[in-house]
C-alpha positions, -999 to 999 in steps of 0.1 A, spaced: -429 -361 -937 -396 -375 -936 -384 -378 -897 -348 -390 -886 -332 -390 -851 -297 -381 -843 -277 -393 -815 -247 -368 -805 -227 -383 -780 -209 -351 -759 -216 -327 -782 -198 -333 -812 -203 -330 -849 -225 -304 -854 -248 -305 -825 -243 -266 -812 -249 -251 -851 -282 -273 -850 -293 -267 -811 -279 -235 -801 -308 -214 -802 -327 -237 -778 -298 -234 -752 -298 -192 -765 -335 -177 -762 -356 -176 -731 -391 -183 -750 -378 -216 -747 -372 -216 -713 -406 -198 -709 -426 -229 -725 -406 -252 -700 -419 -232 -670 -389 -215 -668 -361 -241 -668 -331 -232 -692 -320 -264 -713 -288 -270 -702 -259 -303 -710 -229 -315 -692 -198 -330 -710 -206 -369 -713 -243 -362 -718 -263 -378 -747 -289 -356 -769 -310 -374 -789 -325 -353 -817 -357 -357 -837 -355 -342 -869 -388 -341 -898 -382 -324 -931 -342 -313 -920 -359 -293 -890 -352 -300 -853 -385 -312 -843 -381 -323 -806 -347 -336 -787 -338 -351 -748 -310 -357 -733 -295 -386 -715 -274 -371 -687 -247 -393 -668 -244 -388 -631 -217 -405 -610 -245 -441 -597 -267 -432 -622 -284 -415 -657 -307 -389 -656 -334 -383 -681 -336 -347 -689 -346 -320 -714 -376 -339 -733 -390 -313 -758 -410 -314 -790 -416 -283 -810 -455 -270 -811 -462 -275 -844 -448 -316 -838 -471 -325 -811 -499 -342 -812 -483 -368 -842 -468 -395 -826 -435 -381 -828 -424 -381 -789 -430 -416 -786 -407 -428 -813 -382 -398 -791 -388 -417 -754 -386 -449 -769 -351 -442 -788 -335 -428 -756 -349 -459 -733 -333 -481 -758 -299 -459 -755 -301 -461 -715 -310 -498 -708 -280 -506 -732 -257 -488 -705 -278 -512 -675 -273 -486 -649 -308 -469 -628 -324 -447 -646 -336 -410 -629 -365 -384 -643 -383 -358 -625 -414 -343 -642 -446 -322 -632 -461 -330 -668 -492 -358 -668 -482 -372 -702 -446 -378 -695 -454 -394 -659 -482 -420 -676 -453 -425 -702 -431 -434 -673 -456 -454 -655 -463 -472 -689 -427 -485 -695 -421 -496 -658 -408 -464 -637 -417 -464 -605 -429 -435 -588 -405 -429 -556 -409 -394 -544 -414 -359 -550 -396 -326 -548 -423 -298 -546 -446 -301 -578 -424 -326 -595 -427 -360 -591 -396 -383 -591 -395 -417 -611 -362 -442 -616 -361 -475 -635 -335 -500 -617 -310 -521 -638 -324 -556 -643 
């Protein structure tokens, strides 16, 4: 299994013709609980492909004091190996390098131990999702 991650920084290159349909079909949406993946201009999308195949992708999202982590998906058939680790830990890398706060809000366990493991603080919720940020040193 050959895997290679892709950093497009405000959507250039080819990054549409690759992730299109995941902004295009609802059963995407669906498997998020309903949210739509969505991008601004400046964002970051970091994408995990395995055999030439999107395999999983986030987004590093800059916001006017800070960056927000958003959009953290792997593909079914790529859980489960290891793969979303070597994902989070390429975007951290990308975000401390900027040395601004970093913001995530999530309702899934894995992601918030993740968090929790790499030094987020918890500091609030908003309904079912819990908040977590990760202060420039």
């Amino acid at each position: 299994m050959e895997s290679r991650i892709v950093v497009y920084k405000n959507h250039e290159d080819d990054f549409f013709e690759k992730m299109g349909e995941f902004f295009a079909f609802r059963k995407y949406a669906h498997e998020m609980g309903g949210w739509q993946f969505y991008t601004k201009d400046g964002s970051i999308w970091i994408v995990l492909f395995v055999n030439n195949k999107v395999a999983g992708f986030c987004s590093i999202i800059q916001e006017k004091n800070h960056l927000y982590f958003d959009n953290f998906f792997m593909l079914k058939e790529f859980r489960g190996l290891g793969l979303s680790s070597e994902l989070f830990k390429k975007r951290l890398d990308i975000a401390l390098s900027m040395n601004q706060e970093i913001r995530v809000i999530t309702d899934n366990p894995i992601q918030m131990k993740r968090y929790s493991k790499f030094g987020f603080e918890h500091y609030g919720n908003r309904g079912r999702y819990n908040k977590y940020r990760l202060c420039k040193k």
